[in-house]
C-alpha positions as CSV (number, residue, x, y, z in Angstrom):
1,X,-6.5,-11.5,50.6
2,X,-5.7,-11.0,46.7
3,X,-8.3,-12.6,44.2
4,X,-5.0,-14.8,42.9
5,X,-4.8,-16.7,46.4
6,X,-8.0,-17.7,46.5
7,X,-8.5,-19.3,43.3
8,X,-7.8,-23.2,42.8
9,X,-5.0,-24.6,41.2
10,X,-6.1,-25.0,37.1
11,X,-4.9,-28.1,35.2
12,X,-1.0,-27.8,34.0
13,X,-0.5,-25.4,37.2
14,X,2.1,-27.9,38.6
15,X,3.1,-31.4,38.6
16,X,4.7,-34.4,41.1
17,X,8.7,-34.7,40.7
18,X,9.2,-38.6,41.1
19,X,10.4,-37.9,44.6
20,X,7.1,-36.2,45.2
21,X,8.1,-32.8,45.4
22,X,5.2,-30.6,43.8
23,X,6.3,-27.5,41.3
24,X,4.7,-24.8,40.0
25,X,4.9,-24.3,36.3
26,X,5.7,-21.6,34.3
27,X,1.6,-21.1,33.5
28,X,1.0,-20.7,37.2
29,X,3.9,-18.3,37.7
30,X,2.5,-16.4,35.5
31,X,-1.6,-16.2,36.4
32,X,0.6,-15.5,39.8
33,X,1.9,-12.0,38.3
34,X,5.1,-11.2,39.9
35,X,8.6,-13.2,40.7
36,X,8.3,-14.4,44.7
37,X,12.1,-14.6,44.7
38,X,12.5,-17.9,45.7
39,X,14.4,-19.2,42.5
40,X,11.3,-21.6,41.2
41,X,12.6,-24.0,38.6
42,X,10.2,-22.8,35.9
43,X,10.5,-18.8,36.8
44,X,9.2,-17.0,33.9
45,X,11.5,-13.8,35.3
46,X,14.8,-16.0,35.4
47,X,15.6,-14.8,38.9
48,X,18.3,-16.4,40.5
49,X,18.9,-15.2,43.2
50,X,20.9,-12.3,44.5
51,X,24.8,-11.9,43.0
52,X,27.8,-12.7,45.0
53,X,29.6,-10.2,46.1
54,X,33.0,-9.2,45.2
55,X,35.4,-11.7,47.2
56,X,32.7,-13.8,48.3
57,X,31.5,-15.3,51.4
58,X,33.2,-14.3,54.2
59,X,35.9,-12.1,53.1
60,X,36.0,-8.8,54.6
């Protein structure tokens, strides 16, 4: 297991949404070290997610 998944969540490393949705911040993205492609509100890489293709969904 990588040293980053076992260490504890620091203070500012997320936060409760008033529906009570927890989300990582841009601090733990980062102690993180690399982008887990899941489009995270506060992505310090901007990914999101992977283009459309030309003539979108479902077009052959």
């Amino acid at each position: 297991m990588p040293a980053f998944e076992t260490q504890p969540l620091q203070p500012g490393d997320s936060y409760l949404t008033p529906e009570g949705y927890l989300v990582f911040t841009e601090q733990y993205h980062r102690r993180r070290g690399a982008c887990c492609r899941n489009v995270c509100r506060h992505c310090p890489w901007k990914y999101r997610g992977p283009k459309p293709t030309e003539g979108g969904l479902g077009q052959k």
